[in-house]
C-alpha distance (Angstrom), angle and dihedral (degrees) to the residues before:
residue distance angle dihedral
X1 . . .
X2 3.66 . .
X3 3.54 106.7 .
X4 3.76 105.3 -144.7
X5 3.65 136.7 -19.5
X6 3.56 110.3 -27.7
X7 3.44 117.7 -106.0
X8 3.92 85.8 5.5
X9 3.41 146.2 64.9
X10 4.41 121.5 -12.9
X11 3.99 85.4 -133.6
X12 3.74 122.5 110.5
X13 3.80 127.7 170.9
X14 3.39 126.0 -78.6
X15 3.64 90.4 -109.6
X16 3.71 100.1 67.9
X17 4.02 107.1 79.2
X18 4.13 100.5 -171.7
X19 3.58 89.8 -173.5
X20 3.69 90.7 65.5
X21 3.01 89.3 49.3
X22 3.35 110.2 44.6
X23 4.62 78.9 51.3
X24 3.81 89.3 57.1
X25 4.14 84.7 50.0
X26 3.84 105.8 75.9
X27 4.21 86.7 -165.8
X28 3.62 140.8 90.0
X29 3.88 110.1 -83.3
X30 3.12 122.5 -142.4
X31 4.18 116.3 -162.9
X32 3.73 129.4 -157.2
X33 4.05 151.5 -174.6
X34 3.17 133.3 60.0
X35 4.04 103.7 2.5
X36 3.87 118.9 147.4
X37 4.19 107.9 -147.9
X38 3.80 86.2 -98.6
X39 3.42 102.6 52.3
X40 4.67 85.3 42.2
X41 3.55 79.1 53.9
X42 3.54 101.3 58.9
X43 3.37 99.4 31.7
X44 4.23 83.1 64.5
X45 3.90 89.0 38.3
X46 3.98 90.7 54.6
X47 3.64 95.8 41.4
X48 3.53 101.5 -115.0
X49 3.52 100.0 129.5
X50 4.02 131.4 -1.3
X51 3.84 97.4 -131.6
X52 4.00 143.1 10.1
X53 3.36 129.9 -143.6
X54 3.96 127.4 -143.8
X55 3.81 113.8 -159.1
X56 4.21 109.4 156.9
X57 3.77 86.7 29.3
X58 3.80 91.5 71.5
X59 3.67 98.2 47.3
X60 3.76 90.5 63.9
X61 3.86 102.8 30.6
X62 3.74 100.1 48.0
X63 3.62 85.7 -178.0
X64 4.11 93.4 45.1
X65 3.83 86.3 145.9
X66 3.47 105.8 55.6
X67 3.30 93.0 41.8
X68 3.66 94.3 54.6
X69 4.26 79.0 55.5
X70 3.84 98.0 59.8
X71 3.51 95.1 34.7
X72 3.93 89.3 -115.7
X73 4.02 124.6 162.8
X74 3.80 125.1 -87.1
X75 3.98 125.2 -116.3
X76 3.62 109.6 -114.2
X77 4.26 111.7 -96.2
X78 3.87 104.8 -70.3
X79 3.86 106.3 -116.3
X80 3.83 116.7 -94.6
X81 3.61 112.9 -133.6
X82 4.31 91.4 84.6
X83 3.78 89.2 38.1
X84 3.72 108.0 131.6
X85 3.72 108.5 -3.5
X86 4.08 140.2 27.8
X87 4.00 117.8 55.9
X88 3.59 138.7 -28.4
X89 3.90 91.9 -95.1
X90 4.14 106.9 109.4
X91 3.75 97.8 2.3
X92 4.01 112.8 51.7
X93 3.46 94.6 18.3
X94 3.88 102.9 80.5
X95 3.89 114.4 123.3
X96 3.81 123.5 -115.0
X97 3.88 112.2 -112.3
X98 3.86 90.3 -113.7
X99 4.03 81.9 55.8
């Protein structure tokens, strides 16, 4: 479930109710945009969803898993004009943290 507008704003109108929705769906759910780790982690913690994914926080943090595991900082969000297509330059070329 994208939480939100994508790219934008986490805010939806009041007339969308995820948690009924997410009842009615007898599946894993997996929610998306915009969540920090803390906020993923609570949302799992409270229940409101099962799993969280990251998509812009990868492109930037290479290493987004690791450093997740030590607790290290994030790389600021890559910018978006080579996001998903042309060359390496801007999107696969972010350094490691232990770069």
């Amino acid at each position: 479930m994208i939480e939100g507008t994508t790219r934008g704003a986490r805010d939806y109108p009041e007339h969308i109710d995820l948690q009924a929705l997410r009842k009615r769906f007898r599946g894993p759910s997996i929610a998306n945009n915009g969540f920090s780790p803390a906020l993923a982690a609570q949302a799992v913690r409270s229940g409101q969803t099962e799993l969280v994914s990251f998509g812009r926080p990868f492109i930037a943090n290479p290493d987004f898993v690791e450093r997740l595991r030590q607790g290290g900082p994030l790389a600021e969000e890559a910018p978006k004009n080579p996001w998903y297509g042309g060359g390496r330059e801007g999107y696969a070329d972010w350094p490691t943290a232990s770069a």
